[in-house]
Structure formats: structure tokens, C-alpha cells
C-alpha positions in Angstrom: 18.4 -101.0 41.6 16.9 -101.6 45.1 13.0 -101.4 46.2 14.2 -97.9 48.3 16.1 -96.5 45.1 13.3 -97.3 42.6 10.6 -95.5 45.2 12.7 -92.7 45.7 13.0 -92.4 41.7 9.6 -92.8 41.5 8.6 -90.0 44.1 11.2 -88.0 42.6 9.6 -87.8 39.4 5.8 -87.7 40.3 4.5 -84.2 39.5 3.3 -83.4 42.9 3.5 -83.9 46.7 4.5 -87.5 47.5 5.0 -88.7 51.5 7.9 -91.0 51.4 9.8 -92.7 54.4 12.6 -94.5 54.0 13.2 -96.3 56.9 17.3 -96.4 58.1 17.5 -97.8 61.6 20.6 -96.8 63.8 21.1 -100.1 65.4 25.0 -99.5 66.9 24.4 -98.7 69.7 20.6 -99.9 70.5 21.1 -103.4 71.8 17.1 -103.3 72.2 16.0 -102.0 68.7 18.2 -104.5 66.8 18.0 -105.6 62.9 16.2 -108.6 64.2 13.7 -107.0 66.3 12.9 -104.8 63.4 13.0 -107.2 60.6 9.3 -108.5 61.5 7.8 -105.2 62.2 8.8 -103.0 59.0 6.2 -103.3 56.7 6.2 -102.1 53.0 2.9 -99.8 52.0 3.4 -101.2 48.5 2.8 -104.9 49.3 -0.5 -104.0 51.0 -2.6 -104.2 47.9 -5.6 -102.8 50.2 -3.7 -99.4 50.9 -4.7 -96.8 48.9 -1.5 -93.9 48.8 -4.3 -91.5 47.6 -6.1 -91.1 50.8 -4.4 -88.5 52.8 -6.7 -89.9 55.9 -5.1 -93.5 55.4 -1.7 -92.1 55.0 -2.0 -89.6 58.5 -3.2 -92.9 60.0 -0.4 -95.1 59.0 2.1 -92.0 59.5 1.1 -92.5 63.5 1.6 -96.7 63.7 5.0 -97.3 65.5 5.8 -100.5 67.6 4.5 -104.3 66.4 4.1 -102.8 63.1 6.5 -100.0 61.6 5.4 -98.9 57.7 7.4 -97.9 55.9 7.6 -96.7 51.9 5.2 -94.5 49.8 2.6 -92.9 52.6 1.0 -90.7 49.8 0.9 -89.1 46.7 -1.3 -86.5 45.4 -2.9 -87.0 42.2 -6.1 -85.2 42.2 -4.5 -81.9 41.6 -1.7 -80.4 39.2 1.6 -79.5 40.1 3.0 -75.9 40.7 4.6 -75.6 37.8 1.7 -77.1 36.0 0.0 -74.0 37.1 2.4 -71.4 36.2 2.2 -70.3 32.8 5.5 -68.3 33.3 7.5 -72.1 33.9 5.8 -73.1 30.7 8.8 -72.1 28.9 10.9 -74.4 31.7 12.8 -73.6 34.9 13.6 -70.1 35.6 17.3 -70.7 35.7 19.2 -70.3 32.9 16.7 -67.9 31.1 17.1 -64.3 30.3 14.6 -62.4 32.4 15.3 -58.8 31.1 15.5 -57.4 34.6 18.2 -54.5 34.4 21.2 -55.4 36.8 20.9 -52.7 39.2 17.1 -53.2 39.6 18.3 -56.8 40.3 21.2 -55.5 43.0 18.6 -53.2 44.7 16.5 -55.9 45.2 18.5 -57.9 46.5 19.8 -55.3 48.7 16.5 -54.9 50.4 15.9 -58.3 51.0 19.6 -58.7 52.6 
């Protein structure tokens, strides 16, 4: 598994808001942005080990640096605070899909009636 595929795993299954970018250059057609202008410029968050991916000040910062250096990779992640569904006590039980909700069907249709 690659550096990109682990993060994105990673991200994935944080319970939170992550800031990820994944950095895929078009370089077909750009015969000024090549691979080797921007092999020395892409720079991975995670091999900073001064970067801390809990300050959303840091992250907004870095999120703005584009030329000499381009970051890329794991911009932030919230930890301080629990998930959505850490604070719903009706997804306790799980995701909403699947599940019985006792809602007659044509209290269901009119609903969805109004909102179409």
C-alpha cells in the first residue's frame, strides 16, 4: 500500500473532520509544470515532524503555500471535539440505513412529496 492510500485510509477512518490533499499533477500538456519541476517542491506534512495537523491556524497557512514549496498530505485533523455521530444518541444503535424507523408509508410519501 502507498503513502497516498494509507493517508487516505487513515483520514477515512478518523472520527472527525480531516483536511487531506492528495496532490495529482496534470503534466500532459504543461511543458512548464513538469514531473521534474515538481518533484523538489512537493513536500509531505507528515515528514515535517515540527507540523502539528491539530492547529487549524498552521493548516490555513500551509493550505495558502504554492510555488518553491507545494504541501501536500494530511493539512488537519480535528481531535479536540467528538464526531457527529458521537453526539447523536439516535445513531447509537448504528447508521440509520437499514433500520426500521416505524414511520407509516404514506407519512413517508407525503414527505417526500413536499420536499419534491
Amino acid at each position: 500500500m502507498g503513502w497516498q492510500t494509507a493517508l487516505i485510509k487513515q483520514v477515512i477512518q478518523h472520527k472527525g473532520f480531516s483536511f487531506l490533499d492528495v496532490f495529482s499533477p496534470c503534466v500532459t500538456y504543461n511543458k512548464d509544470n513538469t514531473f521534474q519541476w515538481f518533484r523538489p517542491r512537493v513536500k509531505k506534512l507528515e515528514e515535517n515532524a515540527e507540523y502539528d495537523a491539530t492547529n487549524w491556524i498552521a493548516a490555513m497557512e500551509k493550505a495558502t503555500v504554492w510555488g518553491e514549496e507545494i504541501p501536500i498530505g494530511k493539512f488537519y485533523e480535528r481531535t479536540d471535539l467528538p464526531s457527529l455521530e458521537e453526539t447523536e444518541p439516535v445513531l447509537e444503535a448504528g447508521p440509520l440505513i437499514g433500520r426500521d424507523l416505524h414511520i407509516a408509508h404514506d407519512v413517508a410519501k407525503k414527505f417526500v412529496e413536499e420536499l419534491m
